[in-house]
N, C-alpha and C positions, 0 to 999 in steps of 0.2 A: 185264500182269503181268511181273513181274522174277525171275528164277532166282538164290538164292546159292546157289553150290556151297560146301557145307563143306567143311574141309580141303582146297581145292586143290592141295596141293603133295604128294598121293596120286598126281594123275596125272601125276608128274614122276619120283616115288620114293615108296616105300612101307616102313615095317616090318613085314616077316613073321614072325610068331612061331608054333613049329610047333604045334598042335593036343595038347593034354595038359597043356602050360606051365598056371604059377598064377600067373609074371607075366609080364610084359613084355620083362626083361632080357635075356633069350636069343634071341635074331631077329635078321635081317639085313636089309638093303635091297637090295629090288627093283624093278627098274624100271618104271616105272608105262606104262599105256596113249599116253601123249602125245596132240600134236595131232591123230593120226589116229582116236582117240573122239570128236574134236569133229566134225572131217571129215566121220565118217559122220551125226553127228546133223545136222548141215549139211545133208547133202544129204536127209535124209529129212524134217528139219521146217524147214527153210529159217533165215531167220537168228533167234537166240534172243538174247535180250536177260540178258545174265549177269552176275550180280557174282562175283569171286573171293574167297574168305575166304582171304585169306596172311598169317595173322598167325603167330605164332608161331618156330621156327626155319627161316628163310629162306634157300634157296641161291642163287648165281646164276640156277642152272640154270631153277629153278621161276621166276625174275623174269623169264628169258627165254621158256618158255613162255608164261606169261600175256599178255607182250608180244607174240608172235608172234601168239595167240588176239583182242588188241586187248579183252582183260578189264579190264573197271576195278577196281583194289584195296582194300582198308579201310585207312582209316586212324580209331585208334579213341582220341580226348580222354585218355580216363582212364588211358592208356599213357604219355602222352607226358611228366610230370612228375616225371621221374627226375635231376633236377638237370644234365642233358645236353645243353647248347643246339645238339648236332645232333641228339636225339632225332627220328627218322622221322616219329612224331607227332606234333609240332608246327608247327603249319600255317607259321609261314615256311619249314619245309625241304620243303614238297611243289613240285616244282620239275613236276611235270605235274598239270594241273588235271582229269585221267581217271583219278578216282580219288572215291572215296565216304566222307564222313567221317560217322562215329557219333561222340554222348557215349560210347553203352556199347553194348554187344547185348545178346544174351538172356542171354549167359554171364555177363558182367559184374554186380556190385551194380548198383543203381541210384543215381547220380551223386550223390545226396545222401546214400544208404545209403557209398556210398564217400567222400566227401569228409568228412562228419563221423563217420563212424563209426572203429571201431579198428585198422580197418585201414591209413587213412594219419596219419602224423604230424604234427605240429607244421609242422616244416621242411616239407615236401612240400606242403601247404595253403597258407605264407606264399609255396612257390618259384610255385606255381599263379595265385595275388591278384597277383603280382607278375608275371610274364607276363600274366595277362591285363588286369593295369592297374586294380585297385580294391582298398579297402581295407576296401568292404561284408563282413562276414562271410557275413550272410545270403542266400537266393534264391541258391548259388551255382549250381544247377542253370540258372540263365536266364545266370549268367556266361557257362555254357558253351557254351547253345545259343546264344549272340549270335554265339560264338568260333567254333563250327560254320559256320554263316553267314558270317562275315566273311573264310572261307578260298576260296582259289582253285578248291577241290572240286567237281565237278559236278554232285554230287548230296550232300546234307546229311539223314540218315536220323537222329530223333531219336525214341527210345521214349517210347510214352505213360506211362512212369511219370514220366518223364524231364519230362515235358511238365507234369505235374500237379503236379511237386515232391514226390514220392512218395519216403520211407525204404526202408531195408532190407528191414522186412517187408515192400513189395510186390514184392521179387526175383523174376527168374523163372524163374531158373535156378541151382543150384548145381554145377557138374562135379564129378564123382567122386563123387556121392551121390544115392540113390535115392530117398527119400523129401521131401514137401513141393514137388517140383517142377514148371511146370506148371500153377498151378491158380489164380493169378491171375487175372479177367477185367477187362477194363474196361465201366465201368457206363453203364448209357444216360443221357445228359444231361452227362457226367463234362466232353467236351472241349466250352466250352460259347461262346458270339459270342465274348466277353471275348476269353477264348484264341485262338482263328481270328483275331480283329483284332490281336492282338500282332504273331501268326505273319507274319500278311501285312503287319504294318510292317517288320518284319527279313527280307523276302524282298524289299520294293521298296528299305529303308536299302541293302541290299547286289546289288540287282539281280538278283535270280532271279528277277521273275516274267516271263512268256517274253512277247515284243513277238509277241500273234497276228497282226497284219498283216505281220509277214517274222519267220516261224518258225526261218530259220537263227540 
């Protein structure tokens, strides 16, 4: 099993907002636990296999933590096509291969839900075909999981909505809202050989799959 800690850059710094508040706005930062939370779980449950969630607003500080911790971080597809050919997410700028790359997470549409849906544009869709080098409209959900795979990334996390070519409606997450969240399951038979043989062509095209006679 693998640990993501959400919101990692909590144990770096924090926003405190006092007890009464009705938002957010009024708080301040403070200073979170640091590497001596890790330390202790260290020593109590020995070493823990962790991913960090640092997405979002990113300080030095919090990139140093994570470094220091030797956490691997996200990097997530559906971020990176903001017409910014240094965008972080976009697999030629991961310049260290300790690191985890998603089409999307939980939080995220699901990639097809985002890619043809209304939330991206014209422009944003052609800058995406265009980076990833095709001019298929269609299946762009498998565009991306190739692109996942063909990244330096050491580990390649892709949701089974993600997998199945699943719309909007099967999201399974919306942040900020309470209701419909959650309730998606995947069905017995869903991920089916077909699938599995795809997966494991684009794990030996790109060499993931591990050489068990020398496991380094």
């Amino acid at each position: 099993d693998v640990v993501r800690i959400d919101h990692f850059r909590g144990f770096q710094a924090y926003w405190a907002v006092p007890a009464g508040e009705t938002t957010a706005v009024r708080g301040k930062w403070r200073k979170g636990p640091g590497a001596e939370f890790f330390k202790r779980l260290h020593e109590e449950l020995g070493d823990m296999p962790v991913i960090a969630e640092d997405l979002g607003h990113i300080t030095p500080d919090v990139v140093n933590l994570r470094t220091q911790l030797a956490f691997p971080g996200m990097k997530v597809l559906q971020f990176a096509f903001d017409h910014n050919n240094k965008n972080p997410y976009l697999p030629h700028t991961y310049t260290d291969p300790h690191c985890v790359v998603y089409t999307g997470t939980h939080d995220n549409n699901t990639t097809n839900g985002w890619f043809y849906g209304a939330e991206t544009d014209d422009a944003t869709r052609r800058y995406a075909m265009e980076y990833i080098g095709t001019d298929r409209f269609s299946d762009f959900h498998w565009h991306l999981i190739r692109l996942a795979y063909q990244s330096v990334a050491l580990v390649v996390i892709i949701p089974a909505q993600d997998l199945l070519g699943y719309g909007a409606e099967f999201r399974m997450n919306t942040p900020g809202t309470v209701t419909g969240n959650w309730r998606w399951k995947l069905k017995r038979g869903a991920l089916t050989e077909e699938l599995m043989m795809r997966l494991r062509r684009l794990a030996h095209l790109y060499d993931r799959i591990p050489d068990r006679k020398n496991p380094a």
